[in-house]
N, C-alpha and C positions, 0 to 999 in steps of 0.2 A: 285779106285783112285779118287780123289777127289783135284778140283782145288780152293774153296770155304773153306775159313774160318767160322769165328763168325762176321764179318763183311769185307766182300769183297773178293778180292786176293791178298793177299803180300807175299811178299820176296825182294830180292836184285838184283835191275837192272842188267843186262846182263847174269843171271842165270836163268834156268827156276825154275818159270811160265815166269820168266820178261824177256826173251831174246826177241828183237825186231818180228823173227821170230813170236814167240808164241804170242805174244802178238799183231800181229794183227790177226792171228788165233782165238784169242779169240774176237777183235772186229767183225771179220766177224761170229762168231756165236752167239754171243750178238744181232745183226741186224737181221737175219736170224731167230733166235727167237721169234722175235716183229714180222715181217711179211713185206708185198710189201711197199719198198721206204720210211721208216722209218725218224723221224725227229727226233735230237739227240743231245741236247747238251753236249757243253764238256769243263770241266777244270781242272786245278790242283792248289797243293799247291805250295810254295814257292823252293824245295827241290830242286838238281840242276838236277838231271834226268828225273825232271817231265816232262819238252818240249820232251826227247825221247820218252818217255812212250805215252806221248798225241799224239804224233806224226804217234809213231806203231800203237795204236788204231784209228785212224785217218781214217789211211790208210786201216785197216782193215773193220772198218765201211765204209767207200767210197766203196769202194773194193764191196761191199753185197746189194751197192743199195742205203745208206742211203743217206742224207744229214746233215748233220755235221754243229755245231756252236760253233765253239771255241770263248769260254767265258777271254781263258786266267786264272791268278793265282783269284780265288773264292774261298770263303768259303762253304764247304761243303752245309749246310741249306741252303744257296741263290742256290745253282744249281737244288735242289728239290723245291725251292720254281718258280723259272722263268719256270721249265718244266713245271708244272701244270698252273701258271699264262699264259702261251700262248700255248698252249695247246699241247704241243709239244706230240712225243710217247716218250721220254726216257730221262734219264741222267747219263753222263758218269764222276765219278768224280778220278782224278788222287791224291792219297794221300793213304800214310801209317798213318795218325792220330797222336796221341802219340807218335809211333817208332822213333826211331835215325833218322838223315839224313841220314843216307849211305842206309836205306831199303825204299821201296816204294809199291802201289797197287793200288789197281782199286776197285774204289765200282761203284754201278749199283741202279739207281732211274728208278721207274715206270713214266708213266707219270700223273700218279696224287701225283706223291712226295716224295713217299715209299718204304721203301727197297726193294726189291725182294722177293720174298717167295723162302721156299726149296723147294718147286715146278719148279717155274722159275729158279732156279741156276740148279737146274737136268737138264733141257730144255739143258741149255747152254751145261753145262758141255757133254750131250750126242752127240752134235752136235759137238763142239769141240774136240771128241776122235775119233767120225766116220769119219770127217775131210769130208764131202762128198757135195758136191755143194755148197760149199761156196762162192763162187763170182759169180756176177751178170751179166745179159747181157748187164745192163747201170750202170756205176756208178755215186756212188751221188753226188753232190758236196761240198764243204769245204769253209763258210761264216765267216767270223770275225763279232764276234757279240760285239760289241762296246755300252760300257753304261748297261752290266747287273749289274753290281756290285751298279746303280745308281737305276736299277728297284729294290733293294732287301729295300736298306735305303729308298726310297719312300714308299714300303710296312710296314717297323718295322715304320716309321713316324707317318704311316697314322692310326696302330694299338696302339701306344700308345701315340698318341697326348699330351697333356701334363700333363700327370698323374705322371712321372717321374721328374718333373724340379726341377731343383735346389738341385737336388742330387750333393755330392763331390765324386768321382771314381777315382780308381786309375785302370787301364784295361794293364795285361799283355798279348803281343797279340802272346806272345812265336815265334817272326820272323818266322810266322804262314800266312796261306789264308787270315787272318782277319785283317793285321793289314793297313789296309786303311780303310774299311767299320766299321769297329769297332768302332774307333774312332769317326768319322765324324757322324754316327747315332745317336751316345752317346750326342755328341756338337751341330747337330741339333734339337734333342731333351728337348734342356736345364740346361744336366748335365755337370756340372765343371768336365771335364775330363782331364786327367792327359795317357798318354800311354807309355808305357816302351815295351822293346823286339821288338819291330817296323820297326828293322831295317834288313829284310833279307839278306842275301848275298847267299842262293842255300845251305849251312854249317851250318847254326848254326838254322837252325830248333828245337826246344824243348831242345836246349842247357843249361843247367842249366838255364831252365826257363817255363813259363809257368804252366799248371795243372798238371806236373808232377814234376814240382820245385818250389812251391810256397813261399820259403822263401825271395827270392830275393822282391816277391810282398807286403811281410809281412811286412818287412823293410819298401817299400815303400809307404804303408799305416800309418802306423805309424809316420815317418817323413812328410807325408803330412796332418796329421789328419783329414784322409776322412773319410767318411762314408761307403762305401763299397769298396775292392779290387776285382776285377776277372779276373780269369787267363785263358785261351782258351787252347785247345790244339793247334796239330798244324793244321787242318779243320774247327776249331772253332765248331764241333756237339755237343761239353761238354766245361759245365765251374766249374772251383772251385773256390768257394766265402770266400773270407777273413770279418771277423766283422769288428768294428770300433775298435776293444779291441785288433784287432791281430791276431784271434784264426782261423785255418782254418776249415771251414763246409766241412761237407759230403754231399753227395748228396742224403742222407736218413735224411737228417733236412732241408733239401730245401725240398722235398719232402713232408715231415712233415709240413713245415708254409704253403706251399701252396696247402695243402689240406686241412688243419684249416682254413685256411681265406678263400677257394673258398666253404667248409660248413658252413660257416656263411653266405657266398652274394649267396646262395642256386646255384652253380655253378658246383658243385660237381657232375658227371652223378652218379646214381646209389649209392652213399655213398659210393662206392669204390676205391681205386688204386690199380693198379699194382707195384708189387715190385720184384726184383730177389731175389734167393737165397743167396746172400752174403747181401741182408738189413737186417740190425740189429733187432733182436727181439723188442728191444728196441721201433722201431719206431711203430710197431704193434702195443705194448702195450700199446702206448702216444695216438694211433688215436682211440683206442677203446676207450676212456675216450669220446672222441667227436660223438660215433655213427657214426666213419667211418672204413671199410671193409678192410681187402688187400687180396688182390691175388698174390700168389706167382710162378714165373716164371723161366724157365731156364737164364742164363745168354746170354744177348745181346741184342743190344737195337731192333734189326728185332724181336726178341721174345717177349721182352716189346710191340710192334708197334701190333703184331700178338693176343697178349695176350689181349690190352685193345678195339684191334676190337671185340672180341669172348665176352667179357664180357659188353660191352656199356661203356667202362670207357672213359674220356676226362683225365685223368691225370696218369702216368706211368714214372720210371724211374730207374736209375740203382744209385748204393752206387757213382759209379765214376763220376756222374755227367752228365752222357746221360739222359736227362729229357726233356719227351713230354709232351707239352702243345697241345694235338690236333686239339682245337676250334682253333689255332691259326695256328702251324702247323704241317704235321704228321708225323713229325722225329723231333729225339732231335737237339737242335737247343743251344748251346753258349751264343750267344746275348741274344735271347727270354730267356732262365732263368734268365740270368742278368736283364734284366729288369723287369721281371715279380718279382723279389725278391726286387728290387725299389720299383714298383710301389704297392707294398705289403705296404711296410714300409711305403711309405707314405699315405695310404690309413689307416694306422691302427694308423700312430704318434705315430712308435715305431723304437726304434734303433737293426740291424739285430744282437747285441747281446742278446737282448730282446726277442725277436721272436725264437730265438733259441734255448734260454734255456729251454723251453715247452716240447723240442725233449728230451725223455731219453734214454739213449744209455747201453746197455749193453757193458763189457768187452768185448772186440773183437781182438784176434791174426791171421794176415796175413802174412803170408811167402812165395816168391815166389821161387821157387826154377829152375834153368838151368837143361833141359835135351839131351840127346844124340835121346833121339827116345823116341813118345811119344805108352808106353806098356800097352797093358791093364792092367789096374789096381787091376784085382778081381785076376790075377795070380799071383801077387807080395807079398814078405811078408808085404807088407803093408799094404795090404786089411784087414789084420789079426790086423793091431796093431789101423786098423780107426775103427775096429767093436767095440772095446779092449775100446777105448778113446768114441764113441760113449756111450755104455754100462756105464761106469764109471760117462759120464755128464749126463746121461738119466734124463729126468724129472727137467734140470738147466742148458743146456747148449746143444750145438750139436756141429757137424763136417762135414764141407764141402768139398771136395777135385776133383777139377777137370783138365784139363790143357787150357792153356789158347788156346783160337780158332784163334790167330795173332801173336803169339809167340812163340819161344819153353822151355814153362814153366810151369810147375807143379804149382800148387796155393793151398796152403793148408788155411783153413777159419779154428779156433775154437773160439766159442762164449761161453759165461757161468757169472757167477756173483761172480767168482772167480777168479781174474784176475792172482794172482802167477799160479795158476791149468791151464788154459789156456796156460796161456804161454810156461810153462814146457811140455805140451800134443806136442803144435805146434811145441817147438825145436825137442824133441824124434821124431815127425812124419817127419818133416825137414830131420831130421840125418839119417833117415831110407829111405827114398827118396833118399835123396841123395846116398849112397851105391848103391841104385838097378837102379838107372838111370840116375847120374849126370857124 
């Protein structure tokens, strides 16, 4: 059994994993982990269960020894980024990301930034089931740590002084972690910012908004005839960027310009990046014209993070907008793409529907599909109809099908230069899915 996702632990407040119980059970083997008297900060997103969750962890972490610094409502990157800026051992950050309000979780930073390895979540996870000396014979205390959210904007400040000014943005901040830092980084920076979704109430987290709703931002760019739109989730660790023309980018053509423009300022480690299995062949095929590499990865951005250590790469991302810039810092980061896709643009005196059209994109169908229990897939008749659909695009096209690691859903990928063939493959494997496990 396994308590660990594709990034963190989620579910639905008062349910395990997340019932208060568990969930400082899991704080006191999170601390326990680390080792003697641990230092740990802690936040969450806007959601309105978050103060429970931080609260159980808290107490779990105190409970084990540590001492504890509630940061309050953060954006994901700033709590990786202050753990390692003061040197702390850990970070605790309280967010389901993307997911609805009503669900929520826990993800876990090293203290130099970075996700956990499946190493460390094992750790946990074994201490957690043995349940066996978990609490300490002192425990630690519980600080309000006041002004992180001001140490994160003095950091993005101080990294992109003014290479970004006078940018026009329009930033939706999906009544998300981000929508105070966002802003204010953007406006001290120079850029005519414009902010929408801003407004949380604990409810309307990624409410028809944000990178997982970007039309509302589409509009908003449009009527404001900016230059750039982006949208956060709700941790702000991914953004999706809208052009000046409307059209929304993937994060396999962000990945694309800003692996062109850092092989021209010879910035690029190794001439390579990291990419997942669901990046478009497409983008492969655009960066070999430029003498740059990819490496292909499992999906998730701890795998991305894992993938461009193993290889010396400084740049790595996922199609949804999880994109590490690691000189800068070593989890994907929101703001840092957004601005690093600024300061692109103006460094090159090009508009980001410019810079994107470079990106060619093969047909690509995604369907995600609801299930009851996630089954292995090789006993199903459907293993038989991916082999079937494989075989048929051989040689123009593939088939990716996995479930998602933070949700209960099926994800079927086909790619190919045949877009009615694709399509048709994805509904048949869809409809056969669904029979066997919706």
């Amino acid at each position: 059994m396994r308590l660990f996702g594709t990034d963190g632990i989620r579910g639905k407040p008062n349910k395990s994993p997340l019932t208060p119980q568990e969930i400082a059970r899991i704080g006191q083997s999170f601390a326990r982990s680390i080792g003697k008297a641990p230092r740990i900060l802690a936040c969450r997103d806007t959601r309105e269960s978050g103060a429970m969750i931080q609260a159980a962890v808290t107490a779990g972490l105190a409970s084990a020894g540590a001492d504890v610094f509630d940061a309050g409502v953060l954006n994901t990157p700033a709590a990786a980024y202050i753990a390692k800026a003061m040197k702390m051992d850990a970070a605790v950050v309280i967010s389901a990301s993307h997911n609805p309000a009503d669900e929520n979780g826990i993800k876990f930073f090293t203290g130099s930034g970075a996700k956990l390895t499946e190493k460390q979540e094992a750790e946990i996870e074994q201490a957690y089931f043995s349940n066996k000396g978990m609490s300490a014979s002192k425990t630690g205390l519980v600080h309000n740590f006041i002004g992180a959210g001001t140490r994160y904007i003095d950091f993005a400040r101080q990294a992109f002084g003014d290479s970004v000014k006078g940018i026009n943005a329009v930033i939706d901040c999906s009544n998300g972690a981000a929508y105070l830092v966002a802003p204010r980084i953007m406006d001290e920076l120079g850029i005519k910012v414009k902010a929408i979704s801003a407004e949380p109430d604990g409810f309307n987290i990624n409410r028809e908004c944000g990178s997982e709703h970007p039309e509302k931002l589409r509009q908003a760019v449009l009527k404001a005839g900016a230059d750039i739109g982006v949208a956060f989730d709700g941790d702000a660790d991914r953004a999706m960027l809208i052009d000046e023309e409307g059209t929304i980018l993937s994060g396999d053509q962000l990945i694309g310009i800003a692996a062109i423009h850092m092989a021209k300022k010879k910035t690029l480690a190794n001439s390579r990046v990291i990419v997942t299995h669901y990046s478009n062949y497409g983008l492969e095929e655009t960066l070999k014209k430029y003498s740059i590499g990819t490496i292909r990865c499992e999906v998730g951005d701890q795998k991305v993070a894992a993938a461009m250590a193993a290889h010396g790469c400084n740049l790595g991302g996922e199609q949804s907008g999880h994109i590490i810039f690691s000189d800068i810092m070593p989890t994907g980061d929101g703001i840092i793409t957004a601005l690093q896709m600024m300061r692109i643009m103006k460094s090159e005196g090009k508009k980001l529907s410019e810079l994107a059209r470079i990106i060619e994109k093969l047909p690509q169908a995604i369907v995600s599909i609801p299930v009851r229990e996630k089954k292995e897939i090789e006993g199903l008749r459907l293993a038989q109809s991916i082999s079937e659909a494989e075989k048929l695009l051989e040689g123009s096209g593939r088939v990716y099908v996995r479930y998602s690691g933070t949700q209960s859903l099926l994800r079927i990928m086909v790619e190919g230069k045949n877009e009615k063939q694709i399509n048709k493959i994805a509904q048949e494997l869809a409809r056969l899915a669904k029979s066997e496990l919706g």
